[in-house]
LOLUM-921206 format. One record per residue (C-alpha): x, y, z. Coordinates in nm, 4 decimals. Layout:
+----------+----------+----------+
:       c1 :       c2 :       c3 :
+----------+----------+----------+
:        X :        Y :        Z :
...
+----------+----------+----------+
This chain:
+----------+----------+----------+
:       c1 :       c2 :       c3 :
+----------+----------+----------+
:  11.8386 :  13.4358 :   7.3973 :
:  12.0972 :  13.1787 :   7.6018 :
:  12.0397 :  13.3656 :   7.8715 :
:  11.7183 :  13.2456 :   7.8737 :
:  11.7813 :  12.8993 :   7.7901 :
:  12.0120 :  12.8933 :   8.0745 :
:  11.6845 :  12.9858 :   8.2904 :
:  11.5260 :  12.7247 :   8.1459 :
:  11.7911 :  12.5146 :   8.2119 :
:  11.8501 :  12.6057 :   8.6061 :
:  11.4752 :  12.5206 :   8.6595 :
:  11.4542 :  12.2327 :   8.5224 :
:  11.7546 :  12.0619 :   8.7061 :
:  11.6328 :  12.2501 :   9.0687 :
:  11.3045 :  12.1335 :   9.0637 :
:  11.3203 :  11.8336 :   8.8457 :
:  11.0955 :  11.9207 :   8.5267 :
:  11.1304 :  11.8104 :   8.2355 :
:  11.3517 :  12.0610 :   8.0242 :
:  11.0831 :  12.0851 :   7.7055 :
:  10.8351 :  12.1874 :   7.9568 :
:  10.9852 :  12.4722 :   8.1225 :
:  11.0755 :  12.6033 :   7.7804 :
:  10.7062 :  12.5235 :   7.6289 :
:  10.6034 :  12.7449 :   7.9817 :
:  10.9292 :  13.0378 :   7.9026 :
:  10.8110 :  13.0434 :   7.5117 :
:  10.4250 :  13.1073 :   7.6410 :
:  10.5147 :  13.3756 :   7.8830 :
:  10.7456 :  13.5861 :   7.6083 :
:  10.4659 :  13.5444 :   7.3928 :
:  10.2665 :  13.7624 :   7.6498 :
:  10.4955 :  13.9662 :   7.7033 :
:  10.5555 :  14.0761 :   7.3693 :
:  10.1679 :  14.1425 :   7.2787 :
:  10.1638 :  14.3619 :   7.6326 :
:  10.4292 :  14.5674 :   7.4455 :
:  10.3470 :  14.5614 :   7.0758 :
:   9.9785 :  14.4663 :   7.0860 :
:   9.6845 :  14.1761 :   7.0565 :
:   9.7934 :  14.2064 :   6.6658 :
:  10.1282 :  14.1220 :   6.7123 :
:  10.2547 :  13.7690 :   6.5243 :
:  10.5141 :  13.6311 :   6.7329 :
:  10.7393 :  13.3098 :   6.6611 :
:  10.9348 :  13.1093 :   6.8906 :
:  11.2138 :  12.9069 :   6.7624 :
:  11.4127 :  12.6929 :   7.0479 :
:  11.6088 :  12.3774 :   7.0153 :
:  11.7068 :  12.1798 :   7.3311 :
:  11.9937 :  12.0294 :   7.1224 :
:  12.2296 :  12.3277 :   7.0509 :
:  12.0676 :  12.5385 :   7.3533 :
:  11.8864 :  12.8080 :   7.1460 :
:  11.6018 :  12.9964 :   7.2403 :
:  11.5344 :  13.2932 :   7.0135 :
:  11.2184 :  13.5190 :   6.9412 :
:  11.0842 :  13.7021 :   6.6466 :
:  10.8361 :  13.9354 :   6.6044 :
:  10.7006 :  14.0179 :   6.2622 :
:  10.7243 :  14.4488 :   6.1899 :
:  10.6051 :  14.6640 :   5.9305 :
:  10.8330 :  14.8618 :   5.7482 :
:  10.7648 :  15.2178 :   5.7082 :
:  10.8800 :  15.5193 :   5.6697 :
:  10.8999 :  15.7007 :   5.9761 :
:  10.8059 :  15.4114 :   6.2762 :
:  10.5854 :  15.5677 :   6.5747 :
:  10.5013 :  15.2025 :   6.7033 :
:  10.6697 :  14.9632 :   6.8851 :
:  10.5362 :  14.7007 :   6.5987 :
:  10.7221 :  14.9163 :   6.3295 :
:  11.0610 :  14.9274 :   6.1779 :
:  11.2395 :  15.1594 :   5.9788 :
:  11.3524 :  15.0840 :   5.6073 :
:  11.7014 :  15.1070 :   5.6576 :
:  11.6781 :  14.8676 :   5.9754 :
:  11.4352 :  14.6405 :   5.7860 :
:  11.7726 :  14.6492 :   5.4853 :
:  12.0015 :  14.5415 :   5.7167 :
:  11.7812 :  14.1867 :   5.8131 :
:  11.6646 :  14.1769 :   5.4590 :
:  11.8530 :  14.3615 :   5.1648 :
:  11.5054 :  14.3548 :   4.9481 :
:  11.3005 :  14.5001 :   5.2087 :
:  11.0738 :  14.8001 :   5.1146 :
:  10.7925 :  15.0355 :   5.2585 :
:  10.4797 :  14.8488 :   5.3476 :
:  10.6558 :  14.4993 :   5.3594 :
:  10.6662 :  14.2928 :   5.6911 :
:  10.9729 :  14.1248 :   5.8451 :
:  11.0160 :  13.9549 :   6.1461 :
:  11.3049 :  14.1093 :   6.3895 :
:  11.4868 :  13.8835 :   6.6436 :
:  11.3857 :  14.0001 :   7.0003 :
:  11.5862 :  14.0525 :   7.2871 :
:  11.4376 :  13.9828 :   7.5770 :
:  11.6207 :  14.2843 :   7.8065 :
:  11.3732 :  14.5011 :   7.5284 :
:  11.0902 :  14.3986 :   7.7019 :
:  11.1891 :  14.5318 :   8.0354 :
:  10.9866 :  14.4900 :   8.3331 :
:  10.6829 :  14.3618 :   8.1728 :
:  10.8784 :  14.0610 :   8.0210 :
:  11.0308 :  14.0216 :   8.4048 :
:  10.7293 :  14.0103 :   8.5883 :
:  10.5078 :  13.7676 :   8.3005 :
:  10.8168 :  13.5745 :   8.3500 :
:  10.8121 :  13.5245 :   8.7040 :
:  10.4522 :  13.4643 :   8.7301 :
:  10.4517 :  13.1916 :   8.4489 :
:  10.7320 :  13.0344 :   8.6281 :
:  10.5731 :  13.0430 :   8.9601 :
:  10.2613 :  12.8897 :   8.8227 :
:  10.4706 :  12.6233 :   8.6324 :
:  10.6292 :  12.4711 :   8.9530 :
:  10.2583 :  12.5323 :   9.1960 :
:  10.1012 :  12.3357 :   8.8871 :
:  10.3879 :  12.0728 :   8.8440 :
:  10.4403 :  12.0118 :   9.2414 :
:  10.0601 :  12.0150 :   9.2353 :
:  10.0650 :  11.7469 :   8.9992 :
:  10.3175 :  11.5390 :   9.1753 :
:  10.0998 :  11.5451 :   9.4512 :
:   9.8144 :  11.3946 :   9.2302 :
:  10.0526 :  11.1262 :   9.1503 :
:  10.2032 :  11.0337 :   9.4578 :
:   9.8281 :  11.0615 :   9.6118 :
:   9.6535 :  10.8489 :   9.3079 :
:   9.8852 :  10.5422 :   9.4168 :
:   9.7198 :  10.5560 :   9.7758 :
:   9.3389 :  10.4794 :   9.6688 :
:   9.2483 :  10.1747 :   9.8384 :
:   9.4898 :  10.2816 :  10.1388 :
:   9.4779 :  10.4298 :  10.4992 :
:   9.6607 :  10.7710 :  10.5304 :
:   9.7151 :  11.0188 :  10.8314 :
:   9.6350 :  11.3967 :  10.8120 :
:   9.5690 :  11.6850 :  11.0781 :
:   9.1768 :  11.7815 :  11.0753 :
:   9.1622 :  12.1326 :  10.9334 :
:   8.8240 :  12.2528 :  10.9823 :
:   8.4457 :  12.1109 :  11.0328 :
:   8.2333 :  12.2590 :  10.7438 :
:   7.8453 :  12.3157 :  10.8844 :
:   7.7305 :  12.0241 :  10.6875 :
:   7.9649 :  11.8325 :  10.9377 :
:   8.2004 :  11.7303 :  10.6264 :
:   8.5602 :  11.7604 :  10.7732 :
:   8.8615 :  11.9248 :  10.5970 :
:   9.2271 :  11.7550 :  10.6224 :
:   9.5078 :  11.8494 :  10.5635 :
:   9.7880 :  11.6688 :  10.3748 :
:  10.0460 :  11.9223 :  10.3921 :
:  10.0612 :  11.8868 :  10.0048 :
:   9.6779 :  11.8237 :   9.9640 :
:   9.3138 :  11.8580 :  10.1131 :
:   9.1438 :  11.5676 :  10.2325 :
:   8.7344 :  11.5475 :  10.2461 :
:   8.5345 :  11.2998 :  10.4639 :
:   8.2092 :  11.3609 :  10.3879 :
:   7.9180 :  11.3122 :  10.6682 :
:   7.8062 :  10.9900 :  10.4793 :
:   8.1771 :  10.8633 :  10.5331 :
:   8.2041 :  10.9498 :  10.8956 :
:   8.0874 :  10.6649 :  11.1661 :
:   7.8222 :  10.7443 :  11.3558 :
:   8.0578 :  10.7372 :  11.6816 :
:   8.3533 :  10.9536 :  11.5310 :
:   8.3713 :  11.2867 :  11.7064 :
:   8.6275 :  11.4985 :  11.5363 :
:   8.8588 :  11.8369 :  11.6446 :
:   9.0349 :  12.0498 :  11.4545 :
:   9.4201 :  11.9905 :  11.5132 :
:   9.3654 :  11.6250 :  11.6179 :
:   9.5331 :  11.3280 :  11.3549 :
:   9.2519 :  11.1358 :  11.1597 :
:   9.3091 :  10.8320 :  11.0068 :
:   9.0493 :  10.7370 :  10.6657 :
:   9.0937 :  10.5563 :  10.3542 :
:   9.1360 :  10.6837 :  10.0055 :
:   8.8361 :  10.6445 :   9.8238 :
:   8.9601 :  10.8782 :   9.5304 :
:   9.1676 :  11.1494 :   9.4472 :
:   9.0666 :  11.4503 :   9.2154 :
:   9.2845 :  11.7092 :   9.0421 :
:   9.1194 :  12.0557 :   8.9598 :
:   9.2748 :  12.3682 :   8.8790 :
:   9.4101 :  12.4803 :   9.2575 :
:   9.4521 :  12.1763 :   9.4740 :
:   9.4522 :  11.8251 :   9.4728 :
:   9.1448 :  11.6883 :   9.6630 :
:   9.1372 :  11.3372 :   9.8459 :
:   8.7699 :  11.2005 :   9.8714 :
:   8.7948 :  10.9868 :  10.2279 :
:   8.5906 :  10.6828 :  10.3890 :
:   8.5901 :  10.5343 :  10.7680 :
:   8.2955 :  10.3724 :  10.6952 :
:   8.4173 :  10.1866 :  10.3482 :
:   8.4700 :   9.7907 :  10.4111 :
:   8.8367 :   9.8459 :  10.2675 :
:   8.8876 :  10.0451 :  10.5881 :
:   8.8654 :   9.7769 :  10.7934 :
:   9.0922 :   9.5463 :  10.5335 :
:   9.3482 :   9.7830 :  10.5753 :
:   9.3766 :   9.8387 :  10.9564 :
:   9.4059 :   9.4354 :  10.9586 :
:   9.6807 :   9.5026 :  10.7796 :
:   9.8468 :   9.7705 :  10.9674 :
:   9.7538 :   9.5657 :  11.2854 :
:   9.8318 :   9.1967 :  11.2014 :
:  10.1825 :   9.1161 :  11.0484 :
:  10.0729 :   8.8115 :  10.8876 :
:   9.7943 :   8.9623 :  10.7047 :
:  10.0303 :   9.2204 :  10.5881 :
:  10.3072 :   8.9630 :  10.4918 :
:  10.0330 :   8.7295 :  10.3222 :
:  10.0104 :   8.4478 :  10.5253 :
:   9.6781 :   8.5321 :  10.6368 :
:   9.4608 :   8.6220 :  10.3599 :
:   9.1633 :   8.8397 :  10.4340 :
:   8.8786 :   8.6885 :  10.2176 :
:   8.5807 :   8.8841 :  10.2757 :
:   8.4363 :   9.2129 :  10.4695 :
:   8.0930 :   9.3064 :  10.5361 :
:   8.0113 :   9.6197 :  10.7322 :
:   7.7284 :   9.7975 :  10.8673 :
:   7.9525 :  10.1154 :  11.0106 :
:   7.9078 :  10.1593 :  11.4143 :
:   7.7111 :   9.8510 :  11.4054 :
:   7.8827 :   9.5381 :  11.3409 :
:   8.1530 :   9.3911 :  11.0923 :
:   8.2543 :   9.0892 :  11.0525 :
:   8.5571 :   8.9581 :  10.8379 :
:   8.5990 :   8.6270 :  10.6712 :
:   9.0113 :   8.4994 :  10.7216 :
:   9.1638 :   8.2001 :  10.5452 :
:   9.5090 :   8.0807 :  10.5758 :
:   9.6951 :   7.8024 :  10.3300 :
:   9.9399 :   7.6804 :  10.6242 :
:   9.7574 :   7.4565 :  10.8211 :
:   9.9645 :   7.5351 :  11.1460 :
:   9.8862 :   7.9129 :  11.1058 :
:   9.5068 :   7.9797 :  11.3015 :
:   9.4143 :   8.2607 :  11.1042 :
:   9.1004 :   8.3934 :  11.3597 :
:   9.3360 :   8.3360 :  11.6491 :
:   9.6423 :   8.5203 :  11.4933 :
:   9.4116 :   8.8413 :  11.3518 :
:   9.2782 :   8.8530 :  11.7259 :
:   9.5999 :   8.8231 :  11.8926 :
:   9.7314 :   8.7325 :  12.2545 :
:   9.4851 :   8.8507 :  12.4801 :
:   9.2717 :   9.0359 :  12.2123 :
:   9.5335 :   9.3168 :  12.1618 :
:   9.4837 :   9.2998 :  11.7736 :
:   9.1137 :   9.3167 :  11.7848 :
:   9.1319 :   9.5517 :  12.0665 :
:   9.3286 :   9.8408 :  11.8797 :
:   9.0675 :   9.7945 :  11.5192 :
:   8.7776 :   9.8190 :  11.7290 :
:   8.8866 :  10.1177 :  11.9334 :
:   8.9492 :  10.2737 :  11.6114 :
:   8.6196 :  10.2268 :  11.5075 :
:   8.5216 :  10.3923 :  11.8005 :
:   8.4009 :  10.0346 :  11.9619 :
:   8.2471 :   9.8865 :  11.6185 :
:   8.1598 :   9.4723 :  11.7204 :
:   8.3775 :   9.2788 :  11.5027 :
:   8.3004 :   8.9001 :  11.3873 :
:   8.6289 :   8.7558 :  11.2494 :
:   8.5327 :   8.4060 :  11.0975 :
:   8.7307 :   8.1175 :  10.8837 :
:   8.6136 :   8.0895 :  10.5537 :
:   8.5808 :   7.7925 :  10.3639 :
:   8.5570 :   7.7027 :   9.9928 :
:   8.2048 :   7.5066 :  10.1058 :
:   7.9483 :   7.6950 :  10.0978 :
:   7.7925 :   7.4898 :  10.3940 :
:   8.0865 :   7.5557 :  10.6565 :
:   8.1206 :   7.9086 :  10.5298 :
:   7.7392 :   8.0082 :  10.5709 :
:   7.7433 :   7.8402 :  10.9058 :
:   8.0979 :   7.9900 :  11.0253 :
:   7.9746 :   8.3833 :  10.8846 :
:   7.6539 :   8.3300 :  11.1122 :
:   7.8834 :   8.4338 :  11.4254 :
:   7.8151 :   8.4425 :  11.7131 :
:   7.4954 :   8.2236 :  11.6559 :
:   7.5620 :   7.8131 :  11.6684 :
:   7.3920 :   7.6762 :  11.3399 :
:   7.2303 :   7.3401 :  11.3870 :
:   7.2321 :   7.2782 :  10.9878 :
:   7.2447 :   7.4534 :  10.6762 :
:   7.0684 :   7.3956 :  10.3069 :
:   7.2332 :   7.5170 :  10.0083 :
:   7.0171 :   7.5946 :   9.6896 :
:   7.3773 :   7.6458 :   9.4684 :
:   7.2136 :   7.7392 :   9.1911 :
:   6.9801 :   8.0168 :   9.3076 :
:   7.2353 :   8.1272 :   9.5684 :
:   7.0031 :   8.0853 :   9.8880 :
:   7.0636 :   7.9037 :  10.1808 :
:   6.8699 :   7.8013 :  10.4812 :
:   6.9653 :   7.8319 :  10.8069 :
:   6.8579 :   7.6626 :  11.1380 :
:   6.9110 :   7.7044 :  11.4341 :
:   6.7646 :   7.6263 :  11.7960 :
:   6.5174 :   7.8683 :  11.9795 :
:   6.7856 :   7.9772 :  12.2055 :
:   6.9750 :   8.1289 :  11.9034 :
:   6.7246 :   8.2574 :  11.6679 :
:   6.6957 :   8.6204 :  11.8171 :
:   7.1132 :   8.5991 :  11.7968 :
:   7.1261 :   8.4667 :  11.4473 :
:   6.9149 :   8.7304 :  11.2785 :
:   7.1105 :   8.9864 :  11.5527 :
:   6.9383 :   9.3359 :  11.6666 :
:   6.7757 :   9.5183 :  11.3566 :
:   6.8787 :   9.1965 :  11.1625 :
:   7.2309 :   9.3184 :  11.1201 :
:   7.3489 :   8.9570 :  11.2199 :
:   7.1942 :   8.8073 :  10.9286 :
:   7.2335 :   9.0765 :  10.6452 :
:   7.6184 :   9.0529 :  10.7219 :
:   7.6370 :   8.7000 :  10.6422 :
:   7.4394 :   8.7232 :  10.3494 :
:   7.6731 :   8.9845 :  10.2511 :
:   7.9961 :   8.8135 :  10.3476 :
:   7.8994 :   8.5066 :  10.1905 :
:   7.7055 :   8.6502 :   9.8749 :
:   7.3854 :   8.3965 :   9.9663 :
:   7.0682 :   8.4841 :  10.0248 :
:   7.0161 :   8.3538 :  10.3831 :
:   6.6794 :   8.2233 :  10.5252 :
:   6.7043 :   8.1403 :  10.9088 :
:   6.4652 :   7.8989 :  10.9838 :
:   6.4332 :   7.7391 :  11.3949 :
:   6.5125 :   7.3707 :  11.4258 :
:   6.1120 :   7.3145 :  11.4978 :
:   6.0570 :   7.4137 :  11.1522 :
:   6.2592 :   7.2020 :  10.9743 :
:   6.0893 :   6.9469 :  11.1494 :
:   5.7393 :   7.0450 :  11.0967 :
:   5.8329 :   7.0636 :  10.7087 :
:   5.9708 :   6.7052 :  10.7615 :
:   5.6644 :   6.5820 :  10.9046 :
:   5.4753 :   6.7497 :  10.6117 :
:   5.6543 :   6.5874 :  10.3977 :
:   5.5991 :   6.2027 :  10.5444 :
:   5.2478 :   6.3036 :  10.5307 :
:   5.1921 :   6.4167 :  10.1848 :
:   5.4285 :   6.1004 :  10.0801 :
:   5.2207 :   5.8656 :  10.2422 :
:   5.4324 :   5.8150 :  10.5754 :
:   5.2631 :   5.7033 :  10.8597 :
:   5.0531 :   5.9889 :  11.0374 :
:   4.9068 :   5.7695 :  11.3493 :
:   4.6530 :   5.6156 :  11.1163 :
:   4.5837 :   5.1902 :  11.1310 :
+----------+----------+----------+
């Protein structure tokens, strides 16, 4: 069966696939085709070698007398494969696949066509799995009634679930969506692309997109905390002293900033310069509120924060979004504490060391 091979071959160089798959799916679909013809019973053997370009198939017959059945072979054409052949014994007859006729045409075709939708359906997967952790573009296809919204990838489906959607994104069908790749899942039609706008990473990555330096490495983005159509705020650190890493992810005039936020459909954004102490760090992540002094407890991770009476409502922020951020950024557990407290607690602690409480 060269002519077969030679299918194999043509396939395999057209659509790029390997050439021992495409035979593996050719060798599979004659194998159907021959038990449409001679039956479920029917004991077929492939024997192919890439090598020398053979592809040839036997089916085993029974020798009789007087064959009725496509599985059956005369004696004297059973002699001519096998001079000891006799009634009742079994040999196996090289098939040619023009036998088959139609049946071997069309189980062809279809095996083939499946092939290349499974293999171009797996380069998708591929191509797709290298994006997780990335921002991609796609065309919204549809809004489900559960508000989860279908897009499409050309190549793929996209989902962005209701629990990944900000609380500000309005969405239309036809309109270009960007979202970032949470994860990507292969099943037996499509590949499927599991999407976030409301993942931290999000953010990351449109700093990236937007900011050159971030995206070249000069500015390194340290940190992200989020609390999606709220607030984020993002820690920046650069190594080059000369390089002002909030100034540079803000931009002239804001336009950096301006462009994330209005992608985030007007999200508040905190960019703030981390530092490798604690102290600074706590007090840098506490944006927009000005920290009069902070207390580290290193080893329990907690930290207390205070600040005048004019700031306190700012510090903690509305619905204490202010202060869960910075705990988050920071990975301390943050007390904030007004400066009148810290002095009360000083005062308490004169008194119960024997410091001098008014008394002669």
């Amino acid at each position: 069966m060269s002519d077969i091979f030679d299918v194999a071959k043509k396939i395999s160089e057209e659509h790029d696939i390997d050439l021992e798959t495409v035979t593996d799916y050719l060798a599979d679909a004659l194998k159907i085709a021959i038990t449409k013809k001679y039956g479920d019973e029917a004991e077929v053997r492939i024997e192919k070698d890439i090598d020398k370009n053979t592809f040839d198939v036997f089916v085993k017959k029974k020798v009789v007398k007087n064959p009725i059945r496509d599985n059956e072979i005369s004696l004297m054409e059973a002699k001519e494969i096998d001079k000891n052949a006799k009634i009742g014994d079994y040999i196996e007859e090289k098939v040619d696949a023009k036998s088959l006729g139609r049946i071997a045409v069309t189980t062809i075709k279809n095996v083939i066509t499946k092939l290349l939708r499974d293999v171009e359906k797996h380069k998708a997967y591929e191509e797709y799995r290298k994006k997780i952790g990335e921002i991609i573009a796609g065309e919204v296809w549809s809004i489900g009634a559960n508000n989860n919204v279908t897009i499409d990838f050309k190549n793929s489906i996209g989902i962005l679930p209701k629990r990944e959607q900000g609380i500000n994104d309005k969405y239309v069908v036809g309109e270009i969506v960007r979202a970032y790749v949470l994860d990507v899942v292969e099943d037996a039609k499509n590949v499927r692309l599991i999407l976030s706008r409301t993942h931290p990473g999000f953010v990351k990555e449109l700093f990236r997109k937007e900011v050159p330096e971030v995206r070249e490495g000069s500015v390194e983005i340290k940190a992200v905390a989020r609390e999606p159509s709220r607030r984020t705020k993002v820690a920046v650190y650069s190594k080059d002293s000369r390089i002002d890493p909030i100034g540079t992810c803000v931009g002239s005039k804001g336009v950096r900033i301006a462009a994330i936020v209005r992608e985030l459909g007007d999200e508040k954004i905190d960019v703030v310069k981390w530092s490798a102490d604690p102290s600074i760090y706590i007090r840098n992540a506490m944006s927009p509120a000005k920290v009069i002094s902070v207390e580290i407890d290193e080893e329990l991770k907690k930290a207390k924060v205070y600040v005048d009476e004019s700031n306190y409502s700012m510090a903690i922020g509305k619905g204490g979004v202010n202060a869960k951020l910075a705990a988050r950024l920071t990975g301390y557990n943050i007390d904030i504490l007004k400066t009148s407290e810290q002095e009360d607690s000083s005062e308490n602690s004169l008194d119960e060391n024997g410091g001098n409480n008014g008394e002669e």
